[in-house]
C-alpha positions as CSV (number, residue, x, y, z in Angstrom):
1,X,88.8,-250.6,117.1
2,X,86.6,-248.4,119.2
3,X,85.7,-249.0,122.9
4,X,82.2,-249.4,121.6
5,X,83.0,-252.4,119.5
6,X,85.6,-253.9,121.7
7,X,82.9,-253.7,124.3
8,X,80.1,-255.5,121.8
9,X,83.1,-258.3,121.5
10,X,83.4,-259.4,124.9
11,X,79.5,-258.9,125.5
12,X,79.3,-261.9,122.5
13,X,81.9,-264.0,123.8
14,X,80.2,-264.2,126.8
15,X,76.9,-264.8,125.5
16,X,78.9,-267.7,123.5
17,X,80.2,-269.0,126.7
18,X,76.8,-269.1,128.5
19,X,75.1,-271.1,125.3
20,X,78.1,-273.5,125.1
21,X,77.2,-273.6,129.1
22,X,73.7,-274.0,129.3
């Protein structure tokens, strides 16, 4: 897995968490 895409993960999760959030 690159640094890119490992990167692109946690950005998602996060977005995840501020919808389940919000």
């Amino acid at each position: 897995m690159t640094a890119n895409a490992e990167k692109t993960r946690e950005f998602t999760g996060r977005h995840m968490l501020f919808t389940i959030l919000a």
